[in-house]
N, C-alpha and C positions, 0 to 999 in steps of 0.2 A: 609435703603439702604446704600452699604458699597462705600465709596468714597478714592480712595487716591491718591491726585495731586503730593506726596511728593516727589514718584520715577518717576515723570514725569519729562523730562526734558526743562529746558529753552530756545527751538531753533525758528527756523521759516525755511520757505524754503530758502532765502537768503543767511543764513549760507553757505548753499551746492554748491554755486555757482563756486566753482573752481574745484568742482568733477565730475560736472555732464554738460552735453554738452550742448550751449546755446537752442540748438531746440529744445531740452528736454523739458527744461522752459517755452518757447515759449507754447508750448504744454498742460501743466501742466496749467497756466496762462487761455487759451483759456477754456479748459474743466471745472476748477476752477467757470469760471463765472458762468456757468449755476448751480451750485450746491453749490452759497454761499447762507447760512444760512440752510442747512440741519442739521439737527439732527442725529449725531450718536451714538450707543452705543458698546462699547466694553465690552463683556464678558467672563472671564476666568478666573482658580481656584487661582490664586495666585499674587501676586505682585510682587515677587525676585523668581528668580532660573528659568533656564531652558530659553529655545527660544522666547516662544512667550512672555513671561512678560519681555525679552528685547526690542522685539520686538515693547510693546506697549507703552513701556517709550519714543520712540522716536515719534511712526505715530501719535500719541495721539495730542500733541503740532504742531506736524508739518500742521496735518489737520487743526486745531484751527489757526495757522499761516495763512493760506488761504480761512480763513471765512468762514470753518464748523464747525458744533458744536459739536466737536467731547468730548465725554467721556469713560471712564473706569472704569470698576465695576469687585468687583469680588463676588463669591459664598463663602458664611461660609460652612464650614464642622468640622467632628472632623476625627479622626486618622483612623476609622473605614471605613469611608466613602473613604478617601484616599486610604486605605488599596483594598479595592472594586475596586477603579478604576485604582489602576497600576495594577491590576490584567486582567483588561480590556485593558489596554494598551499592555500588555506582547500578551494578547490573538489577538492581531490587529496584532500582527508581526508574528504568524503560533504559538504561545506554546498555549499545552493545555491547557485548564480551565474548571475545575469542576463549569460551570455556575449554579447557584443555586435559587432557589426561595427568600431565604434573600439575597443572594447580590440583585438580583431584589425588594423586599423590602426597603432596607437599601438606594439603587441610588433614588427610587422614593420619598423615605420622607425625602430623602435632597434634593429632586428638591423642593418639596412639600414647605418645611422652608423658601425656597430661593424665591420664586414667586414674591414678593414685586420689587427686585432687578430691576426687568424689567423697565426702563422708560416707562411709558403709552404713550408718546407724541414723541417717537423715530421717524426719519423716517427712519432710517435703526436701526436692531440689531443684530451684529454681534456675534455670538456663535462658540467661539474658542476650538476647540476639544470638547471629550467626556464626561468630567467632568461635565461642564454645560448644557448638550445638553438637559436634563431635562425639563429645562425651557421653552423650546416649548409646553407644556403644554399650556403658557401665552397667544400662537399664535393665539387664535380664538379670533375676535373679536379685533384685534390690530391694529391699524391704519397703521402701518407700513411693511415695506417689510424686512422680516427676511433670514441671512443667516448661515449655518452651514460652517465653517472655519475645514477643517479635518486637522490638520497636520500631521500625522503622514499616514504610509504607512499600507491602510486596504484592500490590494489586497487578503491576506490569512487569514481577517480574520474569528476568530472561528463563524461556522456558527447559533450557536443559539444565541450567543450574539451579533449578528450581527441583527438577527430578531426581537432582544430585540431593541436595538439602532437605527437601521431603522426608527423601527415607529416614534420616534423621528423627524429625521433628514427629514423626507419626509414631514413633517408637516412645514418643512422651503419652501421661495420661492425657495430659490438657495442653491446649495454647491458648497464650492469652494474646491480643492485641489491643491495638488502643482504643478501635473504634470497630463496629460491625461491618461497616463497611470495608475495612481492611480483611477480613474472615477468608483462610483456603482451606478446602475441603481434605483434613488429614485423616478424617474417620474418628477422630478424638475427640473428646470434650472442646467446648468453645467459651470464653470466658472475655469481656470488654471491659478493658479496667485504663481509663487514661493515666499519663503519668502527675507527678507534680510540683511544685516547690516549697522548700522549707521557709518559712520566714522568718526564721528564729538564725540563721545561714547569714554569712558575712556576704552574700552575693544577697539577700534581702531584707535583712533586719534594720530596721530604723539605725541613723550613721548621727555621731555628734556633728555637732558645727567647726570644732576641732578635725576632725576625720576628715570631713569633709574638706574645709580648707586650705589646710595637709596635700591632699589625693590630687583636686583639682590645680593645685602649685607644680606641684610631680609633676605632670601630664600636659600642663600647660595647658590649659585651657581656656577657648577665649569667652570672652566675655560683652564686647562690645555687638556680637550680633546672633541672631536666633541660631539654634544648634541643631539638625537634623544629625539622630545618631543609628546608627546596623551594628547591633551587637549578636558575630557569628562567627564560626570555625572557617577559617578560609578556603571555603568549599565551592566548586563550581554550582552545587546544588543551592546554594546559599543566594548565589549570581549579584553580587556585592557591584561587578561592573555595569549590571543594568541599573543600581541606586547611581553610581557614580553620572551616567548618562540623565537620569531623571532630574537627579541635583543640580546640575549644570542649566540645565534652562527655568530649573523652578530661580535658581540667583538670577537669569538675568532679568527677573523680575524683582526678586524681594532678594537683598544682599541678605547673608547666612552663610553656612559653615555645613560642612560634612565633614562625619567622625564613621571612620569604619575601623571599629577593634574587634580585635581576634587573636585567633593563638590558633596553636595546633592540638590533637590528642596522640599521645602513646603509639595508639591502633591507627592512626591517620598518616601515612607516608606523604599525603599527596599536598597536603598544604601549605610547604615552601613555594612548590612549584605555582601555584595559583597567586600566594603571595609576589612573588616576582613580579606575574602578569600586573597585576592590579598597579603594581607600583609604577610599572614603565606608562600604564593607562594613567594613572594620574601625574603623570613627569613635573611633579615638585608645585601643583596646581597650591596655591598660598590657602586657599579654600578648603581644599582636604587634605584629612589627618588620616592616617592610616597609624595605628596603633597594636603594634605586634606582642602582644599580650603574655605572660606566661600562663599554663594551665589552674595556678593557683593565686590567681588574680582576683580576686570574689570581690575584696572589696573595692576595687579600681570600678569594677564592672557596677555595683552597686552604685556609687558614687557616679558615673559618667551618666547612667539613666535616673539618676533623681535629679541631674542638673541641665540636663539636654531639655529640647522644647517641644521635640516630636523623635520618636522609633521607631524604626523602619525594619521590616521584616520581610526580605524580596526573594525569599524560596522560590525555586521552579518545583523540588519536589519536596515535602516534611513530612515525619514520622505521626510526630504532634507539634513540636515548635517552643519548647520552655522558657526560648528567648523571651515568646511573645508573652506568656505567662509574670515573666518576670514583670517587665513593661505594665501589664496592666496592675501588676501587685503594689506599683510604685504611683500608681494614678497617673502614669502619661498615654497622653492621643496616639493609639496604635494605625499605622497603615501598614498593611500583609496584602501579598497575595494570596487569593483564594486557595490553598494547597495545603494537601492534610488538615492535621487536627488543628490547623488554623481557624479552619473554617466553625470548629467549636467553640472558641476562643473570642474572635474577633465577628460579634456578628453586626453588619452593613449597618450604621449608622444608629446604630447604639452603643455597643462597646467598643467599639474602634470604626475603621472605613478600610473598605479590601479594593485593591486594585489589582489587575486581571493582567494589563500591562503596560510600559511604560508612561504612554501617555496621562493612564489612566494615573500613576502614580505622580507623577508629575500635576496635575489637578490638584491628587487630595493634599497635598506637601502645601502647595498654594493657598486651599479652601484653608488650612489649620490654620495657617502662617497668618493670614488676614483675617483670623475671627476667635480669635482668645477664648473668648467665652464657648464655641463650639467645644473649642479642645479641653476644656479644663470640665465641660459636662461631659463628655464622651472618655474620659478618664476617670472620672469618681465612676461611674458605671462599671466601667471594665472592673474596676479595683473590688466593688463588692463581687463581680461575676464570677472573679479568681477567688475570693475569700468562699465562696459557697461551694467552689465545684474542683477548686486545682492545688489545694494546699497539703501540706504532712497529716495533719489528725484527717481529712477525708480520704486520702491516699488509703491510710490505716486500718479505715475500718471497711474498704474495699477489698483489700486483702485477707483479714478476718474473715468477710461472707464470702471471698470464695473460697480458702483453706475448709471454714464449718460447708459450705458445700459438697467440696471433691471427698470430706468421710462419709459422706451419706451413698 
């Protein structure tokens, strides 16, 4: 069994107490008692990179903080197997895929290796996305009540692989996704729980002015003109090359800078290859930065969005978007396209401005850029809208009412 506490971090829920509203806790507290000393297990493909292994760095400890027994496990694979499943992932957001009998192969005999993984003695086991979903093989005969955690958005997706991963997923008691709108009909409980961010996390917590001018020296960043920054996994889903397009003609109105940093994840094959493109797209443009990030880059990333002037979030498709989360946590002017749990997140000309497409982003880049005061009111907004609805102790106690649910 694969264990690692190492990327877990040191907190408890008391940490949170200045973020999160006291009824909250109250709340949290009450729910807490009937569900101390549960058993749970977290499972998912990797430890660094990507959402949900941020994710579990924090609920991990925090549930242990409140007398669950909360753990985290991940799946062994090799490059093959990865390879198979961003394929499936591509396929979750409408691209085609040549579904095949060995990638059906290749998913089943690394569920197959992985089986052990399972706690026997779990009372809940959490199965986070696709990767692992496998593992419900284990489900007969398990003492526990099992959930499929979908993050990502499978409203389009490819229908035989969708028939392939069903059988799966239906073999859980519940799925949860992030929005109801994302909801497919497995015969199973149904449960809408969005994800969140820690703020207490070196990708969010308040930075010195030491740290800071440290991080921004590192990175070289400039300073003499306005900073539009994309903070994303170099994913065609991501679509970084339509900022780079929109950017180019919002300067040749208002001189500025483009910053697109990223990295790859673990479970990610595909993101040298997209970085490449981008790069030959920008052929040494003195304007853009393209910054090739490592996975455990938190506080680089923290620092580039507290110093930028505007974040940019230019999904074709998103699960939920925790970029965009972060972005508002830090009080900057969000532009997103409308897509996924964006659309929760950044609503039109309140907490942020969504653009639909290029043009459209290209405007709001401009409307920011030449009205300060819009931007700096449409960021304190965002920042309480994240504090009420997308953080760790609301996370927490989402999970609680659906755990005291699923025993009823």
């Amino acid at each position: 069994m694969v264990i690692n506490a190492g990327v877990e971090r040191n907190i408890s829920l008391n940490d949170y107490a200045s973020f999160a509203d006291g009824e909250l806790l109250d709340r949290i507290d009450k729910l807490s008692a009937g569900l101390r000393g549960a058993a749970i297990q977290h499972i998912n493909s990797t430890f660094i990179g990507g959402g949900v292994a941020e994710i579990l760095q924090s609920l991990t400890p925090i549930m242990r903080s409140i007398g669950l027994q909360a753990r985290w496990d991940i799946i062994s694979a090799g490059e093959e197997f990865f390879g198979v499943t961003k394929a499936f992932h591509n396929a979750f957001h409408g691209e085609k895929i040549d579904f095949s009998d060995k990638m059906a192969e290749i998913y089943r005999l690394t569920a197959a290796a992985n089986l052990d993984v399972v706690d026997r003695e779990a009372d809940y086991v959490i199965i986070h996305d696709q990767q692992p979903l496998g593992l419900a093989e284990r489900k007969a005969g398990h003492r526990g009540r099992w959930v499929w955690y979908c993050h990502i958005d499978p409203v389009n997706v490819d229908a035989r692989l969708w028939e392939f991963l069903s059988s799966y997923a239906a073999r859980c008691d519940a799925a949860i996704y992030h929005m109801a709108e994302y909801a497919k009909n497995l015969g199973n409980r149904q449960f809408f729980l969005p994800p969140a961010i820690d703020p207490l996390s070196d990708k969010n917590r308040e930075v010195t002015a030491a740290e800071q001018d440290r991080v921004l020296q590192e990175l070289d960043f400039p300073s003499d003109k306005p900073v539009i920054l994309q903070v994303s996994r170099f994913d065609r889903l991501k679509n970084p090359f339509g900022v780079v397009e929109a950017f180019r003609k919002v300067r040749d109105d208002i001189p500025s800078y483009l910053i697109l940093a990223g990295g790859a994840a673990d479970d990610d094959p595909e993101g040298l290859e997209v970085l490449a493109e981008l790069l030959k797209m920008v052929d040494n443009d003195p304007d853009i930065r393209i910054l090739n990030l490592s996975p455990t880059s938190h506080l680089e990333i923290n620092v580039l969005q507290r110093a930028c002037d505007i974040i940019v979030q230019n999904s074709i498709k998103e699960g939920f978007g925790l970029t965009v989360t972060e972005a508002l946590w830090k009080g900057k002017p969000v532009v997103a396209a409308p897509a996924g749990g964006i659309l929760k997140q950044v609503i039109h000309e309140q907490t942020g401005l969504l653009a639909k497409d290029g043009e459209e982003l290209t405007g709001c880049l401009t409307r920011l850029l030449k009205d300060p005061g819009l931007a700096s009111e449409l960021g304190q907004r965002g920042k309480e809208h994240a504090r009420k609805n997308f953080i760790t102790p609301v996370y927490l106690y989402n999970w609680l009412s659906l755990m005291d649910e699923m025993r009823a």
